[in-house]
N, CA, C and O of each residue as an XYZ file, in Angstrom:
812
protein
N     -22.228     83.760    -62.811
C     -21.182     82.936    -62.204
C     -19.849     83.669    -62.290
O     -19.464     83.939    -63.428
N     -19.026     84.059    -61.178
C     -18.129     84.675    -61.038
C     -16.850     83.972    -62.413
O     -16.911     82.776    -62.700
N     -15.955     84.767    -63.005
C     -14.790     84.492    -63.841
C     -13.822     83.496    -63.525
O     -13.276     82.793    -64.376
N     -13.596     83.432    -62.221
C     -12.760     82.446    -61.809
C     -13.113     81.441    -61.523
O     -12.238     80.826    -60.914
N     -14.165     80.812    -61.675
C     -14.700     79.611    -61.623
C     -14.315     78.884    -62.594
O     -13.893     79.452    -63.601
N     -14.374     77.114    -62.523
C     -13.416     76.121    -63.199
C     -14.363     75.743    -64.241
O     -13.888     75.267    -65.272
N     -15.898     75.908    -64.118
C     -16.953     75.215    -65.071
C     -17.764     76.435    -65.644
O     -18.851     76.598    -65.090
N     -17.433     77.376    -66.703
C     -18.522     78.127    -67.285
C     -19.565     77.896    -67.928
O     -20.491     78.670    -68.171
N     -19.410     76.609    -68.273
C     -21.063     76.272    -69.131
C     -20.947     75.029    -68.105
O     -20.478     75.332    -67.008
N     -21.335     73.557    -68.313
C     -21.216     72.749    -67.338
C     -22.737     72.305    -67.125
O     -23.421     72.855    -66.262
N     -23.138     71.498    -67.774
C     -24.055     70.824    -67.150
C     -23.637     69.730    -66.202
O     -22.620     69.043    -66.297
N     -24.949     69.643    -64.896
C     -24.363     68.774    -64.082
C     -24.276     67.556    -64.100
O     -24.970     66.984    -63.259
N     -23.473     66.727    -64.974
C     -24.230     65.373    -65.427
C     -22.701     64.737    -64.412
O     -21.850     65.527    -64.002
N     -22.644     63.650    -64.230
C     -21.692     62.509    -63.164
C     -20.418     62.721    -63.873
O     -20.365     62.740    -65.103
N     -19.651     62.841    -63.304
C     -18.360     62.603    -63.849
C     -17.523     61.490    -64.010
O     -17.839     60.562    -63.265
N     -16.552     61.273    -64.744
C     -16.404     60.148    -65.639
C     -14.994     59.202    -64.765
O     -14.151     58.458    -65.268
N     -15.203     59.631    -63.241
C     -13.831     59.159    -62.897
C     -14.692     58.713    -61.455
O     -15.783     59.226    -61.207
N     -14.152     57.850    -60.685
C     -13.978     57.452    -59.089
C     -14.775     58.689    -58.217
O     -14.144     59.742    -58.305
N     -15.768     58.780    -57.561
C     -15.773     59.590    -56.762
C     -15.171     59.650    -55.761
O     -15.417     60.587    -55.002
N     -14.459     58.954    -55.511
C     -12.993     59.139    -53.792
C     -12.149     59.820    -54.838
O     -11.171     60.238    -54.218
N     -12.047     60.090    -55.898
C     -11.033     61.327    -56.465
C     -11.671     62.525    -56.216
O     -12.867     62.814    -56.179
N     -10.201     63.475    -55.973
C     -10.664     64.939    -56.027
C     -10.815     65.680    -57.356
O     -10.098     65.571    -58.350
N     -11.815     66.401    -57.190
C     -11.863     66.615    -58.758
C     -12.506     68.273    -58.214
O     -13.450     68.365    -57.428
N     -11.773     69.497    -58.817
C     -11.620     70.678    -58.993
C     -12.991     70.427    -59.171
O     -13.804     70.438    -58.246
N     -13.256     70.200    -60.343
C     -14.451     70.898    -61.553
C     -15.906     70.343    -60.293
O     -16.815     71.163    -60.159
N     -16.002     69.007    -59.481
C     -16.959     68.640    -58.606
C     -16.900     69.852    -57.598
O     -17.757     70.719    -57.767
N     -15.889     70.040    -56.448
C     -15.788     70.986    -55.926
C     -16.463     72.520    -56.150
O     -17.153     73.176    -55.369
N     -16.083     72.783    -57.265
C     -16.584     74.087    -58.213
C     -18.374     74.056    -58.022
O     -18.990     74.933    -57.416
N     -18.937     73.000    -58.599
C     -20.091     72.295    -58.703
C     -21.179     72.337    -57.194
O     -22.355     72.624    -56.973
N     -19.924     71.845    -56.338
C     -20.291     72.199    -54.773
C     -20.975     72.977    -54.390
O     -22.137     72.883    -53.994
N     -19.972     74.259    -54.517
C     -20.116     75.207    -54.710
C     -21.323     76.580    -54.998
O     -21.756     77.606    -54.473
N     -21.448     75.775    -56.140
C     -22.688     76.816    -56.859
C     -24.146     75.858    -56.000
O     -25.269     76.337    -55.841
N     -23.791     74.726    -55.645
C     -25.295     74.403    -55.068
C     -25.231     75.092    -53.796
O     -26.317     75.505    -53.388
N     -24.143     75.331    -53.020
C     -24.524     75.862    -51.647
C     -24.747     77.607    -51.976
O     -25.419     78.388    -51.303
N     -23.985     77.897    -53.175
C     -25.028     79.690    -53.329
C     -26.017     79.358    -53.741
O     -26.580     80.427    -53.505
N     -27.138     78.490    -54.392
C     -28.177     78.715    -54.712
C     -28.700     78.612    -53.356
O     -29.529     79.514    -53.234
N     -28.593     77.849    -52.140
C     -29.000     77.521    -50.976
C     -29.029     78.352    -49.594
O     -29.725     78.313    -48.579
N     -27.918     79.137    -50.050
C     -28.001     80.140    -48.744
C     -28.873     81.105    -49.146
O     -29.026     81.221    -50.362
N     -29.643     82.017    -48.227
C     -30.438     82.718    -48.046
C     -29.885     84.059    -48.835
O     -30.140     84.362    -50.000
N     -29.102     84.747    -47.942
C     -28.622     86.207    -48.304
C     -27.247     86.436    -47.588
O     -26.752     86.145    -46.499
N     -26.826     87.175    -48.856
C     -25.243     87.644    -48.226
C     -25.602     88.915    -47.795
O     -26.647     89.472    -48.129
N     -24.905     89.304    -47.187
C     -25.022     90.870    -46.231
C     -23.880     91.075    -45.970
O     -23.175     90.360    -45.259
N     -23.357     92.733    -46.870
C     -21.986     93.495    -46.852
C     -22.105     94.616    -45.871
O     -21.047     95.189    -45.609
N     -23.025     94.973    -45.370
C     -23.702     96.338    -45.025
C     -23.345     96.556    -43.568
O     -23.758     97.515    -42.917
N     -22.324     95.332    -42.962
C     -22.044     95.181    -41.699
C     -20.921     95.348    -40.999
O     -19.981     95.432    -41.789
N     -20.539     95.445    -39.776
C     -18.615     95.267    -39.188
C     -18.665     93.791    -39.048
O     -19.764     93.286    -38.823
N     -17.883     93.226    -39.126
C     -18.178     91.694    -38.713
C     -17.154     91.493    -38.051
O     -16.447     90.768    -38.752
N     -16.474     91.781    -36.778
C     -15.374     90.695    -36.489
C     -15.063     89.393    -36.902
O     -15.968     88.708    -37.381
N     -14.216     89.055    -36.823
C     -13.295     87.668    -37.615
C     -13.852     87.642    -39.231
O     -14.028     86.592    -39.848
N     -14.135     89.222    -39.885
C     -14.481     89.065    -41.450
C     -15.723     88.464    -42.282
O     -16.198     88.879    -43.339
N     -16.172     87.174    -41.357
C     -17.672     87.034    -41.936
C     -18.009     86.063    -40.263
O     -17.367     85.647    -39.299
N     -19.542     86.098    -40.808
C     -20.355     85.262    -39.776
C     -21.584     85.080    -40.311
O     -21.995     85.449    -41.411
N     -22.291     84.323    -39.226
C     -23.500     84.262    -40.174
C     -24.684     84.621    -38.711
O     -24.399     84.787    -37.525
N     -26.349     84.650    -39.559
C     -27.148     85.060    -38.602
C     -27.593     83.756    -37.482
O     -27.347     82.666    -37.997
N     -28.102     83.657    -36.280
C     -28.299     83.146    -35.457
C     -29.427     82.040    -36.164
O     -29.385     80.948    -35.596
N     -30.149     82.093    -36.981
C     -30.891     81.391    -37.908
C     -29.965     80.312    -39.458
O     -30.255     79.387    -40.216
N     -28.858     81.174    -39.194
C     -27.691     80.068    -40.761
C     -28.507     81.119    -42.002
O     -27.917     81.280    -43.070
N     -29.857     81.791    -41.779
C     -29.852     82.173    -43.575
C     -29.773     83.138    -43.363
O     -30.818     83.779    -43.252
N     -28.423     83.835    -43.176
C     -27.709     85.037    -43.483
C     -26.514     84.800    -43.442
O     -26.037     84.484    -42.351
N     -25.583     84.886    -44.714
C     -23.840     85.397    -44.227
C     -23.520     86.702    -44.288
O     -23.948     87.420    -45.192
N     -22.518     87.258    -43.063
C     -22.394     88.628    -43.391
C     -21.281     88.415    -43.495
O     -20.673     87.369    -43.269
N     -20.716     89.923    -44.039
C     -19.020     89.871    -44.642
C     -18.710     91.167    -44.730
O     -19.208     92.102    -45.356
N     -17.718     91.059    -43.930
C     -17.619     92.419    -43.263
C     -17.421     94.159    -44.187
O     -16.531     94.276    -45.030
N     -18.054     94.953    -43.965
C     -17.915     95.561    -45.141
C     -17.238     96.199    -45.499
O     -17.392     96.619    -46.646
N     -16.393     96.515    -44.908
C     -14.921     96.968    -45.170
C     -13.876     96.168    -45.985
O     -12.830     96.672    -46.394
N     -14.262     94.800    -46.202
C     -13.856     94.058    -47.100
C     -13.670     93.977    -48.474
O     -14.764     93.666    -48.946
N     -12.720     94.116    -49.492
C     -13.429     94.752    -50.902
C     -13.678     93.102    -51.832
O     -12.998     92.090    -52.005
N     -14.665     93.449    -52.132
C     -15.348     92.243    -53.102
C     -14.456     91.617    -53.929
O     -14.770     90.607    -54.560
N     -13.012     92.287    -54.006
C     -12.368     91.087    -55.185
C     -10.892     91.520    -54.778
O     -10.815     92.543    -54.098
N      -9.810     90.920    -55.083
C      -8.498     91.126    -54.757
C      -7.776     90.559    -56.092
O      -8.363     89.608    -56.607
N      -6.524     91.025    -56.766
C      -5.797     91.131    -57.851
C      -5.382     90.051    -57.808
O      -5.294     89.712    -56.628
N      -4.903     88.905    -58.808
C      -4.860     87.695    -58.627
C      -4.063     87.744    -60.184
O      -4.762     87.594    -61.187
N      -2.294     88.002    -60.347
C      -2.264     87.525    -61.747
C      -3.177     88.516    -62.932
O      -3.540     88.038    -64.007
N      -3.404     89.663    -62.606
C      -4.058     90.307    -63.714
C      -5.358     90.270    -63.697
O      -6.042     90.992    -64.422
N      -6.034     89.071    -62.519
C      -7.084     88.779    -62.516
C      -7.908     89.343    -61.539
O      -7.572     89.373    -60.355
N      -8.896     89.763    -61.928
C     -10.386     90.324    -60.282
C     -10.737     89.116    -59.916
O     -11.287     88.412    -60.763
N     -10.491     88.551    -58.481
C     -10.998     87.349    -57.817
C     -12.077     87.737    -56.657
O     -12.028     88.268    -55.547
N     -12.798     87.342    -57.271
C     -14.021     87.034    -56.540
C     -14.006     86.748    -54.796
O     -13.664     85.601    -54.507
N     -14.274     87.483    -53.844
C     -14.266     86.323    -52.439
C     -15.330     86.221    -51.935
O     -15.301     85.605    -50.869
N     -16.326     86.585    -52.264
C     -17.193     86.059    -51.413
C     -17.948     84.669    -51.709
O     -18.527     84.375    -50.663
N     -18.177     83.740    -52.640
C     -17.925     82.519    -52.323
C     -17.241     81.764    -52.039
O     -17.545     80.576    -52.146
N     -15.886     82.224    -51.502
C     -15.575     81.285    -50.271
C     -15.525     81.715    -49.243
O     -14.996     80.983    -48.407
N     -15.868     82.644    -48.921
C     -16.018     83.079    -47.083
C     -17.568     82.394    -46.997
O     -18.008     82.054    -45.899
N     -18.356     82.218    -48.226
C     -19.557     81.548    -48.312
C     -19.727     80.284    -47.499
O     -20.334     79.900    -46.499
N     -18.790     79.768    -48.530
C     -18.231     78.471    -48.371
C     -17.828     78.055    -46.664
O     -18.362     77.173    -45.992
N     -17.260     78.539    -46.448
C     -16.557     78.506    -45.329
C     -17.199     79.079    -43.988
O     -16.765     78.521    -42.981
N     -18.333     80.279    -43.723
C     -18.994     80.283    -43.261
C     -20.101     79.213    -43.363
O     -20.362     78.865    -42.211
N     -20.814     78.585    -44.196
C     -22.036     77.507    -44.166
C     -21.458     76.047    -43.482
O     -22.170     75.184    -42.968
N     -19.987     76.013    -43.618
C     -19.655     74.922    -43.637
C     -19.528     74.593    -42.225
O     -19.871     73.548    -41.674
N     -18.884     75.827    -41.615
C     -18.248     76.440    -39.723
C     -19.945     75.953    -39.265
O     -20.082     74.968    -38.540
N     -21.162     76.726    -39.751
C     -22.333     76.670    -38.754
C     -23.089     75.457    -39.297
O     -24.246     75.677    -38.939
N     -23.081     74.789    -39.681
C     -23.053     73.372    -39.999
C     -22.997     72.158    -39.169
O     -23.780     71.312    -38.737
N     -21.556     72.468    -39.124
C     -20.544     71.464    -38.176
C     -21.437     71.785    -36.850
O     -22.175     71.002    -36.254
N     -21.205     72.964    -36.595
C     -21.363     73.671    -34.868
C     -22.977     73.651    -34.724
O     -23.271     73.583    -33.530
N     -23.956     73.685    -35.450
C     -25.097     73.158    -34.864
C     -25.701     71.908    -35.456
O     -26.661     71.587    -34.756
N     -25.464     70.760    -36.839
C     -25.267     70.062    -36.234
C     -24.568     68.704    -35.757
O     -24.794     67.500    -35.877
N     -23.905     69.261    -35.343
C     -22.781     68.464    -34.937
C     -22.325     68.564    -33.360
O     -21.816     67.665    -32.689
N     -22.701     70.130    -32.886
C     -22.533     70.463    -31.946
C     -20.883     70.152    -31.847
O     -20.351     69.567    -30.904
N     -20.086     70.757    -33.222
C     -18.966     70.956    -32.818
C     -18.406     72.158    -32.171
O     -19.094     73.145    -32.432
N     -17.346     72.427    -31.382
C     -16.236     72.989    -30.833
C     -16.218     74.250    -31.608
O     -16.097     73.816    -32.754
N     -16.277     75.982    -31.731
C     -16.309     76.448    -33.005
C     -14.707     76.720    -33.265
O     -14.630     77.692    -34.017
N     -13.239     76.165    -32.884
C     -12.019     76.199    -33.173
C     -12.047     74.704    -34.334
O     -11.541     74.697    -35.456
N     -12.856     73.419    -33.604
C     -12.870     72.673    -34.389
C     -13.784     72.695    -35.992
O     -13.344     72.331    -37.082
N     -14.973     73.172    -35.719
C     -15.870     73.601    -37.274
C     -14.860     74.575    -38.084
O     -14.760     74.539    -39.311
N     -13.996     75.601    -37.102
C     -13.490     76.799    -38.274
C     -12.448     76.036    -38.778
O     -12.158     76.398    -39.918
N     -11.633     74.927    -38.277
C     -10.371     74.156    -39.045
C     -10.694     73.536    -40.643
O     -10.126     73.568    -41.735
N     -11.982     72.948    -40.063
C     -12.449     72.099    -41.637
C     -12.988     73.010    -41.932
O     -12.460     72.993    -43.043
N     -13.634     73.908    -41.978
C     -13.983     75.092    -42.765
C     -13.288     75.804    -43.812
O     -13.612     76.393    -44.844
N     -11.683     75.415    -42.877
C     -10.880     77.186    -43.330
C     -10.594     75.896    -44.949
O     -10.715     76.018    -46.168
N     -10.194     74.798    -44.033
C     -10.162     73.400    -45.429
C     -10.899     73.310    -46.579
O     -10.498     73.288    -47.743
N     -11.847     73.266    -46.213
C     -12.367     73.219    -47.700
C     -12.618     74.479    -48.266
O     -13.139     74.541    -49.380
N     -12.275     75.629    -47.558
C     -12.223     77.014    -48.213
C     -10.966     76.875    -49.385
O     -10.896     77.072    -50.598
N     -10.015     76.421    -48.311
C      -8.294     76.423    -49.251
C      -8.890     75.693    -50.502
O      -8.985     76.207    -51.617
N      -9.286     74.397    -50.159
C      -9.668     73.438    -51.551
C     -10.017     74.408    -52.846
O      -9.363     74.552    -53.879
N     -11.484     75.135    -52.379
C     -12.048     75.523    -53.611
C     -11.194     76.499    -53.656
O     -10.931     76.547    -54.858
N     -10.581     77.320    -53.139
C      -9.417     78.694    -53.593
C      -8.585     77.858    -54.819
O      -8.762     77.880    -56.037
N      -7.555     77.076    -53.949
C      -7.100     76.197    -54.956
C      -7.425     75.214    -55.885
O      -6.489     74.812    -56.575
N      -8.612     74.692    -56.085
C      -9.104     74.338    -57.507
C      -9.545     75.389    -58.564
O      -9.405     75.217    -59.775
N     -10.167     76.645    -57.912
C      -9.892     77.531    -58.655
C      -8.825     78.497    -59.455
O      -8.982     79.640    -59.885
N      -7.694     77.633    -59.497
C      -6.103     77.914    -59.514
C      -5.454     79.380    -59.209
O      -4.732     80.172    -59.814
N      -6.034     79.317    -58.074
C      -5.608     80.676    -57.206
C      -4.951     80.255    -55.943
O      -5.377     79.320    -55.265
N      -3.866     80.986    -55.628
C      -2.771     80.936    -54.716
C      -2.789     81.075    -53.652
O      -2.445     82.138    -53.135
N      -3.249     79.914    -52.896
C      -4.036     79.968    -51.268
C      -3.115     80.827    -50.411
O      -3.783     81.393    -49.546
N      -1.925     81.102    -50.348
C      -1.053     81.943    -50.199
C      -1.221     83.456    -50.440
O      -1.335     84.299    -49.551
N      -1.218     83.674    -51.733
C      -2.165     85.113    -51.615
C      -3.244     85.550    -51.352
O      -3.312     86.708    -50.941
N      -4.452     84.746    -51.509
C      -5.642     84.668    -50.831
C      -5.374     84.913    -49.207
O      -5.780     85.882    -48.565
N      -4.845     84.162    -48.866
C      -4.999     84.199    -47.597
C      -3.954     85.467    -46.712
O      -4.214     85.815    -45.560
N      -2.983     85.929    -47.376
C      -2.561     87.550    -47.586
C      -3.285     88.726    -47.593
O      -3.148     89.724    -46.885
N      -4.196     88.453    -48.615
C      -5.177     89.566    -49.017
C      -6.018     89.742    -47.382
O      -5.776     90.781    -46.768
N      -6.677     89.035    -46.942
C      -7.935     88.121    -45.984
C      -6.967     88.533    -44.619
O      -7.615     88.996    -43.680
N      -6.044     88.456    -44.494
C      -5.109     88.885    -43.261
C      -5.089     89.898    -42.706
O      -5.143     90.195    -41.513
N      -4.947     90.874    -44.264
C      -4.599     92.363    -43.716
C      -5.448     93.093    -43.472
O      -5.389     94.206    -42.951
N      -6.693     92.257    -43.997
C      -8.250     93.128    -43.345
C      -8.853     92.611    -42.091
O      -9.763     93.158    -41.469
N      -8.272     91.536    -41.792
C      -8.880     90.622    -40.478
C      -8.243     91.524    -39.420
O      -8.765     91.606    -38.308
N      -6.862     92.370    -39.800
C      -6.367     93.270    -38.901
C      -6.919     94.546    -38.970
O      -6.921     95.152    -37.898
N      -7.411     95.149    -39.978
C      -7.704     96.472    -40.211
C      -9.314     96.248    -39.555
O      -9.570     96.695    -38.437
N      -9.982     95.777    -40.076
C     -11.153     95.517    -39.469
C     -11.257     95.525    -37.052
O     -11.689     96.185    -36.107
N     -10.720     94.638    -37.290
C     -10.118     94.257    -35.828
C      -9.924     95.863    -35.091
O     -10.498     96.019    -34.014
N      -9.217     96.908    -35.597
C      -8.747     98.015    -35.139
C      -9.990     98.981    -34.954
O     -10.000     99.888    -34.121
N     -11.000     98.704    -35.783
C     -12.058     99.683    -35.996
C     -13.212     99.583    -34.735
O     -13.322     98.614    -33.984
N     -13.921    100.639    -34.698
C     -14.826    100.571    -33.525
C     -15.714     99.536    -34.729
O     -15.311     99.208    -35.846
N     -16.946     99.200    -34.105
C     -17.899     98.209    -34.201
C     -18.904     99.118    -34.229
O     -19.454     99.513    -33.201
N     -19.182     99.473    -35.290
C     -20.644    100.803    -35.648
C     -21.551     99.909    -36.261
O     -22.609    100.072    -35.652
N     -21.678     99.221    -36.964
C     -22.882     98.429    -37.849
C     -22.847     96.938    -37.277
O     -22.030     96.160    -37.768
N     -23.542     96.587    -36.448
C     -23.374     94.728    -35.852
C     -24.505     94.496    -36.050
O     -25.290     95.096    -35.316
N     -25.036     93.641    -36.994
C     -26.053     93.056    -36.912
C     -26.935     92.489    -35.523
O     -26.332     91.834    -34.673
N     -28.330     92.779    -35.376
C     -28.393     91.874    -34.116
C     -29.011     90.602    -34.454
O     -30.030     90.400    -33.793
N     -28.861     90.138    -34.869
C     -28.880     88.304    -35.041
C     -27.679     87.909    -35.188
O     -27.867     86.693    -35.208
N     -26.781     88.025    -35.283
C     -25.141     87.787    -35.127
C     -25.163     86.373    -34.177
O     -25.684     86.413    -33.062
N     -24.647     85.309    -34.626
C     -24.605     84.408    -33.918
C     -23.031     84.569    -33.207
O     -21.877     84.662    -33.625
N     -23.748     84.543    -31.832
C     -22.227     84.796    -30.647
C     -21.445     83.781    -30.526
O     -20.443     84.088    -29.880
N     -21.464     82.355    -30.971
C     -21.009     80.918    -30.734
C     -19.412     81.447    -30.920
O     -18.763     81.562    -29.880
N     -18.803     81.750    -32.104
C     -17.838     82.086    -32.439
C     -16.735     82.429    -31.264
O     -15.748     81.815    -30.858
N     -17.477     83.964    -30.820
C     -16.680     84.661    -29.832
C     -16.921     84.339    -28.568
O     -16.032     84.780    -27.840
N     -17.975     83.598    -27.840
C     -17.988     83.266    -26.835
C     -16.889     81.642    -26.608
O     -16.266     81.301    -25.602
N     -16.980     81.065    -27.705
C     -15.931     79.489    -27.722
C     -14.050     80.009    -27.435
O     -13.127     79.429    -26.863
N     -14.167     81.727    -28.357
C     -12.995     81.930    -28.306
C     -12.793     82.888    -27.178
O     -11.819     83.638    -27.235
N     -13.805     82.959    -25.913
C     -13.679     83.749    -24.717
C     -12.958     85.017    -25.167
O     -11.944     85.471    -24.635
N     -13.902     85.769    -26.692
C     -13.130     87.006    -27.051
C     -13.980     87.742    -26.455
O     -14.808     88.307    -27.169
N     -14.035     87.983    -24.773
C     -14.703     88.890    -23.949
C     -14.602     90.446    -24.291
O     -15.644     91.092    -24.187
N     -13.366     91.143    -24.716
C     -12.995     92.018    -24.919
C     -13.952     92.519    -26.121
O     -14.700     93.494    -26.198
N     -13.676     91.591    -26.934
C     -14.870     91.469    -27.986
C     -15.964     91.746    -28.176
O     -16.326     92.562    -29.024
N     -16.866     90.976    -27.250
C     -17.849     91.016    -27.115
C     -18.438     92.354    -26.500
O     -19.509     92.778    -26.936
N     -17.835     92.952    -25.607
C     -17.832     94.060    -25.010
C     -17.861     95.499    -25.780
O     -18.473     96.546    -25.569
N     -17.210     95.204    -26.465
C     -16.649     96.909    -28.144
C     -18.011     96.185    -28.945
O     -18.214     96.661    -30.061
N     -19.002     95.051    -28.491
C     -19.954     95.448    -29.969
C     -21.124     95.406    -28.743
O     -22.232     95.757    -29.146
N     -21.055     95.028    -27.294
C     -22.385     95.221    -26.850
C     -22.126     96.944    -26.051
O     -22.931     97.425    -25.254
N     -21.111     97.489    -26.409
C     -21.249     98.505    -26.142
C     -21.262     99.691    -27.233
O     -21.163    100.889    -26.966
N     -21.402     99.119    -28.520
C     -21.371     99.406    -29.784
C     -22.872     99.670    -30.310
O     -23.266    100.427    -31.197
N     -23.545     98.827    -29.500
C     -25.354     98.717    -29.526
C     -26.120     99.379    -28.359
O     -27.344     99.504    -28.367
N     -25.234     99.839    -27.249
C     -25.768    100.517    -26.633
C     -25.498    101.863    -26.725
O     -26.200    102.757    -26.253
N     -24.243    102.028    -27.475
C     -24.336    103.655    -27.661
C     -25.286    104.156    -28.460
O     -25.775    103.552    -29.414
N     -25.718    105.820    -27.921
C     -26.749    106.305    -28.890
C     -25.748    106.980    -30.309
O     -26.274    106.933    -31.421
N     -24.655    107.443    -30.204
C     -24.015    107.429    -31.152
C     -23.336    106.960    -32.206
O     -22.522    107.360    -33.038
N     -24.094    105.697    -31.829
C     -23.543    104.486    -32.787
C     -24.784    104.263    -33.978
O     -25.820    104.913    -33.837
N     -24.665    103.471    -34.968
C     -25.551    103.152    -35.877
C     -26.196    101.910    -35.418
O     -27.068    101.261    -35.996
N     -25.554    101.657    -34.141
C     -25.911    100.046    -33.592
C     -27.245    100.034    -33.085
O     -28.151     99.218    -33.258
N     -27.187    101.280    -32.312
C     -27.840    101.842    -31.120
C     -29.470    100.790    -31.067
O     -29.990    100.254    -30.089
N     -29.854    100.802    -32.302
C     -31.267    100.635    -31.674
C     -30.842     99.024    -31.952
O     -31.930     98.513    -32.215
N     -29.992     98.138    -32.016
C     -29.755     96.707    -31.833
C     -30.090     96.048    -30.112
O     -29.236     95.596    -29.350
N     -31.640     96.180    -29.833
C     -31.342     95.806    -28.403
C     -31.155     94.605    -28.274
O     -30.242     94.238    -27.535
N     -31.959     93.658    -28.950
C     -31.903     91.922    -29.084
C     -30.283     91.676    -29.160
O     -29.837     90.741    -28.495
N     -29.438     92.427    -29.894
C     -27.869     92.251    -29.916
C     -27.544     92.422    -28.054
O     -27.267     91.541    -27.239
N     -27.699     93.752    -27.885
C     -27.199     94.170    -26.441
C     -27.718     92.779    -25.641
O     -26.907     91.859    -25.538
N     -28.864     92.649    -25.161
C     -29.754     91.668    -24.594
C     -28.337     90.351    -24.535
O     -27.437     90.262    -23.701
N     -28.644     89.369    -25.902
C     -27.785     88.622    -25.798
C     -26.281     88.515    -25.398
O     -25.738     87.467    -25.050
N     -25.683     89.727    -25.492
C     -23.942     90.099    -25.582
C     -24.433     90.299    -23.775
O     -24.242     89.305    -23.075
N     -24.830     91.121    -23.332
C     -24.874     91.226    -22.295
C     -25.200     89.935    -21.008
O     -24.764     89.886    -19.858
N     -25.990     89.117    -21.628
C     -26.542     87.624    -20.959
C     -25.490     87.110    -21.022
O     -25.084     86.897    -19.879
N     -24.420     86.600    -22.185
C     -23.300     85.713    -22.275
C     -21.968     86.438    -21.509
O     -20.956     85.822    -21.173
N     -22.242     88.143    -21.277
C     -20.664     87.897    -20.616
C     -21.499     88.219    -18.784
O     -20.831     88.881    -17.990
N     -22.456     87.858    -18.480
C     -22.628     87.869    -17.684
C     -22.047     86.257    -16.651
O     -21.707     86.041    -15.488
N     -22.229     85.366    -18.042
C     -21.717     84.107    -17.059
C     -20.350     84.286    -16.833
O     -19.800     83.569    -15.996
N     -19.660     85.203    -17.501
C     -18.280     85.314    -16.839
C     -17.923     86.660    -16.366
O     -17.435     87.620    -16.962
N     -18.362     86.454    -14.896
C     -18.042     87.901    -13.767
C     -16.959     88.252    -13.786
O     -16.720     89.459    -13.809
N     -16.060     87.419    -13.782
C     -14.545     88.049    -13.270
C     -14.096     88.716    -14.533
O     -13.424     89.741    -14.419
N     -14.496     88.087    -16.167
C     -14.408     88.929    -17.162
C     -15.016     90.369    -17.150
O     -14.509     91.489    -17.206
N     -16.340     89.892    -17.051
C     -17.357     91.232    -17.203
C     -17.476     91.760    -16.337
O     -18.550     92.362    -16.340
N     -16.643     91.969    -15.062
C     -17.207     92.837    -14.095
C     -17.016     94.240    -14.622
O     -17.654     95.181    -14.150
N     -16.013     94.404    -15.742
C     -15.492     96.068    -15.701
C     -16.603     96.760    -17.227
O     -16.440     97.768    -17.915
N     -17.900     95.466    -17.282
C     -18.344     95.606    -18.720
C     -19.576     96.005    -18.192
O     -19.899     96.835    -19.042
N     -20.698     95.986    -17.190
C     -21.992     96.454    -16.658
C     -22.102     97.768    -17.791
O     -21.328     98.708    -17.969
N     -23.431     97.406    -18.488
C     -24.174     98.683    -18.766
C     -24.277     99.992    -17.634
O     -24.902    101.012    -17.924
């Protein structure tokens, strides 16, 4: 169990207050049941927008250029249970709920802040740290894309441009993508419904 967590020993027994209260230490608790529950994290990838998950929910990836912990007060903070967090929560909503994916990533990014901040870490610097790689990442070609990558994300946010630097990321032979055809296949089907986007994108 990562250091910055609110419960180091902790058995799970009810807590002694209202459940319509917020309570850190429940949150925390949350938490560790949805890592025992997800499948597999996967660093080994580019991920635009920093994490995503596989077209199936049991995979989160996180982008790997990302570094596993950021300085916090003297402290190594942990992030990948809450991009955890916050990815399970986004593909959830959006399949099923068949929410909006601007509307799943709002309550997402929410209860991400929550557990940041019950973990008495400074959603402010957290979300500093998480910025400057969402840009550095962003700048980079797209060499490692998973092909189960669920497209919901970038197709809701008509990031055509997007979509284009990773289905042409899987069709290069100089890429590490290259043999991702099930990726190409799909990237290529979705910007096909938009011609006037994709006309300048044809394989």
């Amino acid at each position: 169990m990562p250091e910055n967590c609110c419960h180091p020993i902790g058995a799970h027994e009810r807590l002694r207050v209202p459940d319509t209260y917020v309570s850190s230490l429940m949150l925390d608790r949350a938490l560790d049941a949805i890592e025992k529950r997800v499948g597999t994290i996967d660093r080994d990838h580019d991920i635009p927008y920093l994490a995503g998950y596989s077209l199936d929910g049991k995979r989160i990836y996180i982008d790997r250029h990302l570094p596993p912990t950021f300085k916090f007060r003297g402290r190594d903070i942990g992030v990948d249970r809450y991009l955890l967090l916050h990815e399970e929560v986004e593909k959830t909503l959006i399949d099923q709920l068949k929410l909006h994916y601007q509307h799943a990533h709002q309550i997402a990014t929410r209860a991400e802040e929550a557990a940041v901040r019950a973990d008495g870490i400074s959603w402010r610097a957290y979300d500093r740290f998480m910025q400057q790689y969402v840009k550095t990442v962003g700048d980079e070609r797209l060499e490692k894309v998973p092909d189960d990558l669920d497209l919901k994300p970038y197709r809701d946010e008509h990031d055509y441009d997007l979509m284009r630097r990773m289905r042409d990321a899987a069709a290069d032979p100089a890429h590490e993508a290259h043999g991702d055809a099930a990726l190409r296949r799909r990237l290529t089907a979705a910007l096909a419904k938009h011609p006037v986007k994709a006309a300048a994108a044809k394989l």
